[in-house]
N, C-alpha and C positions, 0 to 999 in steps of 0.2 A: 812238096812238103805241106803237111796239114796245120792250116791256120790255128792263130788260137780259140776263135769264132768256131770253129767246126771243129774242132777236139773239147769243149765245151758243151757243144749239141750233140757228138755222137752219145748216145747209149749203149751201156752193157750189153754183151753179147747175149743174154737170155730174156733179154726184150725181145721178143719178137718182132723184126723189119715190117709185115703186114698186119699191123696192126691196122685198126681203121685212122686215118690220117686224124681226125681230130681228135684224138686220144692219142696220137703222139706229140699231135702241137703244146699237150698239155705237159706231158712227161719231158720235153727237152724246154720246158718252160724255165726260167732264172729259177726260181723258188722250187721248182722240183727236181732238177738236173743234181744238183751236189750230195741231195738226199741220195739217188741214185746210185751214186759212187760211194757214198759212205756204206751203202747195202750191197753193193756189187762187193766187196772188201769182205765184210761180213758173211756172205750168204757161200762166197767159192771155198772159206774155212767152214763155213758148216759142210754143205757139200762134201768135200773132201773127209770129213771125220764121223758124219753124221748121218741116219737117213731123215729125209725132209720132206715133207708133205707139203699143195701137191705134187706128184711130178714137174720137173722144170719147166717144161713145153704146156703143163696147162695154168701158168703159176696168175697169167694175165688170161684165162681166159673166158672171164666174166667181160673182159674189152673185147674180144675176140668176136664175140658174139653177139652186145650190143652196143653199136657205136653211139659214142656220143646224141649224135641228129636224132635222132630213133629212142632216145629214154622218156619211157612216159611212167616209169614206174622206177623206184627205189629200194631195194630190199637190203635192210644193213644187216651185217653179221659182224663177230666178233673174231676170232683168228679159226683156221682149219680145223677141219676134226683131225685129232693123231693120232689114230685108230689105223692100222691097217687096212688098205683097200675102201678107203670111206671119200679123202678130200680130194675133189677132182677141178679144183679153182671157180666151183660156182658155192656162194654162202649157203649154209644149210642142206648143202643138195650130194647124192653120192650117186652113180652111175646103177644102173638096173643091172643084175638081180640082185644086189648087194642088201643086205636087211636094213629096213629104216633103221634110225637112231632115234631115239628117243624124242629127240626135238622136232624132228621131222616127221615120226610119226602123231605129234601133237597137233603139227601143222596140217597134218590131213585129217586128222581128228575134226579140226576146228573147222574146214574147208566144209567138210562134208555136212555140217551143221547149218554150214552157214549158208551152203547153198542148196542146203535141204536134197543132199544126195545121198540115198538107199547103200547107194557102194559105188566104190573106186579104185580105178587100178593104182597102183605104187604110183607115187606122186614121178613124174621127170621134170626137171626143172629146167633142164636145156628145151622143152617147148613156152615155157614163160620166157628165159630170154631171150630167145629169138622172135618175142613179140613185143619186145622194148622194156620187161624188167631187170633191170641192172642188178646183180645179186652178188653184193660188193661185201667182202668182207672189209674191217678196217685194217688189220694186218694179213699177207696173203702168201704168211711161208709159218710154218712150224717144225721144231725139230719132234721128230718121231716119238709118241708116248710123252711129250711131254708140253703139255697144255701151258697156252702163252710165252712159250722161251723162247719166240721173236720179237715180243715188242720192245718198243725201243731201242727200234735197230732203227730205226726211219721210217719206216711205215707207214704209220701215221701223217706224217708229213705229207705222204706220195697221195693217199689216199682223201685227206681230206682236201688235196688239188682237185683231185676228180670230181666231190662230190660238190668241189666251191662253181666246177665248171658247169654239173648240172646245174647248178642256182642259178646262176646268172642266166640261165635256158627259159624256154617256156615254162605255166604253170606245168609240175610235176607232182605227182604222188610220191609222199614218202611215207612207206611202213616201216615204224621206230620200234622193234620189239626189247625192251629192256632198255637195265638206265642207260648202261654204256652207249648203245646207241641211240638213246630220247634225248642223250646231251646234247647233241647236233642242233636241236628245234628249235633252239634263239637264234642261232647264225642262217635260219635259214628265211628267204623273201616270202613275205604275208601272200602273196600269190599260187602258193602253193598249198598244196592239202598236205598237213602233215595226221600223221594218224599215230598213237603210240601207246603203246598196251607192255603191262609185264614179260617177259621174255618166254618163249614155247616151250622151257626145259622141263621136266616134272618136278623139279623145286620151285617152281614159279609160274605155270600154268593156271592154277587155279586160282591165281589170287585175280584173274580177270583177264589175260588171255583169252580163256576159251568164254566163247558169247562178245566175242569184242568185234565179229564178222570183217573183220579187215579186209575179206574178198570182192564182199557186195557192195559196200562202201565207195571201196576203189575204183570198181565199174561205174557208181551212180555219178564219182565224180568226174570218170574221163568223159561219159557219154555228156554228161555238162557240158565239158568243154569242146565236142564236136569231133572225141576220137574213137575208135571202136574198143569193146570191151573187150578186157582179157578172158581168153579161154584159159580157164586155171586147170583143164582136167581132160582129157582124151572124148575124143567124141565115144560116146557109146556104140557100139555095134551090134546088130541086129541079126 
């Protein structure tokens, strides 16, 4: 018979078991567990009526990819693109050959400026975090076409566990692009570099986004700290 200890710590079935362990110690945490169940409730009626972005299996897979031990870098997003064939569970990032979005393509805009590169292939963002930037949206489910009609399901809640779990971590890099996500930057320890610029969309790009070099920045500050820099872009080939 299963305790009430351990009917309390199981997680919904579309958690993924292989997670990286300390990114599950955080989700079966008191304060994140009930959240849990209130979105498992929620998320099987969307599911069932709805189509929901991204796929279920990659809904955690900004965890997936960089565990907790391993985050030297922050990348906030706001909920999935709801776009057809766009949100693949890394913030601002969609699978190759898929055409940039808008945001993303500002992001390489800016990239490329900033690190004074000629040209670049399609950004992939699954090679940033599998070099420890965590590319967290704050909410990590959307119904189909329609922008934000997950929050305040719980989310939030789950989400800013994780990101309380990086704080309490070594210093980290955080890039704050926009207000939603530059709100974060009081809660977080003076230890950290926080960085925060307008958000990459073309409604708000120009107002200082682009020239804000969030890449170089980030590099100047991990190799500070005695880590190697991110490679933000494919090695060239010859």
């Amino acid at each position: 018979m299963t305790s009430d200890a351990s009917a309390a710590d199981a997680l919904p079935a579309w958690v993924p078991p292989e997670l990286p362990t300390d990114w599950l110690h955080v989700l079966r945490s008191p304060a994140v567990s009930p959240c849990l169940r209130q979105l498992d409730s929620f998320l099987e009626r969307e599911w069932a009526g709805h189509q929901v972005f991204p796929p279920r299996a990659s809904v955690f897979r900004a965890l997936q990819l960089t565990p907790l031990q391993q985050v030297r870098v922050v990348i906030l997003g706001q909920d999935p693109y709801h776009d057809d064939d766009q949100a693949n569970g890394l913030a601002f990032a969609v699978d190759p050959p898929r055409t940039l979005p808008p945001s993303l393509r500002n992001i390489q805009r800016e990239l490329q400026r900033d690190l004074q590169l000629p040209n670049a292939a399609p950004l992939k963002l699954e090679r940033w975090a599998v070099q420890g930037v965590l590319l967290l949206n704050t909410v990590l489910t959307v119904r189909a076409h329609s922008a934000n009609s997950h929050r305040g399901q719980g989310w939030e809640q789950v989400t800013q566990a994780l990101l309380e779990a990086v704080n309490r971590g070594p210093a980290t890099a955080f890039i704050l692009w926009g207000a939603a996500a530059s709100g974060i930057a009081q809660r977080l320890h003076s230890r950290h570099y926080v960085l925060t610029s307008p958000h990459p969309s073309p409604l708000s790009a120009w107002r200082g986004f682009f020239g804000s070099r969030p890449f170089s920045r980030v590099n100047e500050f991990l190799v500070g700290e005695g880590h190697a820099r991110i490679d933000w872009v494919e090695p060239q080939r010859g």
